[in-house]
N, C-alpha and C positions, 0 to 999 in steps of 0.2 A: 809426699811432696814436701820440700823446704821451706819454712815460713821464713820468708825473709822480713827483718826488718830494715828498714829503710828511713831515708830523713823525709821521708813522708807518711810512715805508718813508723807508731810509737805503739813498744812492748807492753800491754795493759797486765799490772801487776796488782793483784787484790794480795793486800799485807792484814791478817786480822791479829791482831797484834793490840794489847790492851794498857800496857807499859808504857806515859808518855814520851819516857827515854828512849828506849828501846825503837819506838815509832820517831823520832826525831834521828838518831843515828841509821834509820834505815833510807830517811827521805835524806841524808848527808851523804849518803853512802851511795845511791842509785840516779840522781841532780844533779847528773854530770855532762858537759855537752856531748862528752863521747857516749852516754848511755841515752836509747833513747827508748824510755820509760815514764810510764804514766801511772803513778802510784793512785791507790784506790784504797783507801785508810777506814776500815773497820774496829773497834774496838770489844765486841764481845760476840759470844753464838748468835742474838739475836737479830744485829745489823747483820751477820754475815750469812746465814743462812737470807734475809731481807732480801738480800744483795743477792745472792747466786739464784733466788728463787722472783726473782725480781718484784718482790713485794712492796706495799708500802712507797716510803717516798723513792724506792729502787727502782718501781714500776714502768720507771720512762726510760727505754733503753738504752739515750745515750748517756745517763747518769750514772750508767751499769751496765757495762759494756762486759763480755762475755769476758775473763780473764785469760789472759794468755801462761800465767803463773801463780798461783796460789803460796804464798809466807804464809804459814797459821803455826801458831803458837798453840801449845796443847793447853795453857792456864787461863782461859780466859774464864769472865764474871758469867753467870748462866752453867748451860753448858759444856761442857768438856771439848779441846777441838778436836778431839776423837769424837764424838756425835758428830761434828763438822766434816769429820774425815770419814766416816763411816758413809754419808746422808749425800755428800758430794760425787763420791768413788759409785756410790749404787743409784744414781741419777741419771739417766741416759743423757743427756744431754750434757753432762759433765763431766762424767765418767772418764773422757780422754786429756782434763785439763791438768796438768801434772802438778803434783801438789808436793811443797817444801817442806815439813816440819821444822819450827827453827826454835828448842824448845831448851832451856837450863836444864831437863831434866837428862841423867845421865842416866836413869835405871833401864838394866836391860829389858823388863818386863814393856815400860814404857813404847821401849824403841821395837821390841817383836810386836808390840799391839798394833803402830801406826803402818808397820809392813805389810801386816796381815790385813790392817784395813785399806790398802792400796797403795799409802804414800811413795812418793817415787824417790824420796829421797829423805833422808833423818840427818840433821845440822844440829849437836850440842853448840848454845850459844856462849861464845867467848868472854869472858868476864870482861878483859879490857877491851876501852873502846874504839881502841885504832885494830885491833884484833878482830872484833865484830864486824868492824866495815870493809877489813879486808875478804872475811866470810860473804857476805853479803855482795861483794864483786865479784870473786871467782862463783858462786852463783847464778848470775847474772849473766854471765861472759860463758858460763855451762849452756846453760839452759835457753842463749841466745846466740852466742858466737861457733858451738861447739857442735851439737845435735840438731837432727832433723825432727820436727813438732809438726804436726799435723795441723793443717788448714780447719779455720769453723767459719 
């Protein structure tokens, strides 16, 4: 079935992303009337496992609402977002939420790890930053506008 979004139901995007910059041009990038997205701002393995495993101050579900879209950066403080991409991919209950990579790293080693470990899709981040936000729309406009996503 098609998840539609609607201007009564907003696209719940967990961005783990530990770069203040990087996390400012994605809430610039997604804060658009025409997008209708609910950003979910993690900074390291710990929050973000927190969050997917509803732990902690995550534990009240409407805090942490089940993601419709997963951003993870593979560099985060802790560890790695491959633990993150490994731990979520092999979770039943998340296993179906499709998960972005959006990572400066260009090595191919990198990019076969996060395949192997599930991700649905591997995004090298743009250096410039009208470049990155335009990354970060088409995206958005994939993953919302484009495919059918499974209902949770």
């Amino acid at each position: 079935m098609k998840r539609e979004i609607t201007r009564w139901k907003k696209a719940d995007i967990l961005v783990i992303e530990d770069d203040p910059g990087d996390q400012e041009l994605t809430r610039r990038a997604l804060h658009r009337e025409d997008y209708r997205a609910e950003l979910h701002l993690v900074s390291d393995a710990e929050q973000a496992m927190d969050y997917l495993l509803k732990r902690g101050r995550y534990s009240d579900a409407p805090s942490a609402p089940l993601p419709d879209l997963i951003l993870l950066d593979l560099n985060l403080p802790g560890a790695s977002g491959k633990k993150i991409l490994e731990a979520a991919k092999g979770h039943p209950e998340l296993k179906h939420v499709p998960i972005v990579v959006v990572s400066s790293s260009a090595r191919e080693q990198d990019i076969f790890q996060c395949y192997d470990l599930g991700c649905n899709s591997y995004v090298i981040k743009p250096i410039e930053a009208h470049r990155f936000i335009a990354a970060l729309r088409e995206i958005y406009s994939y993953w919302f506008g484009t495919i059918a996503l499974p209902t949770h």
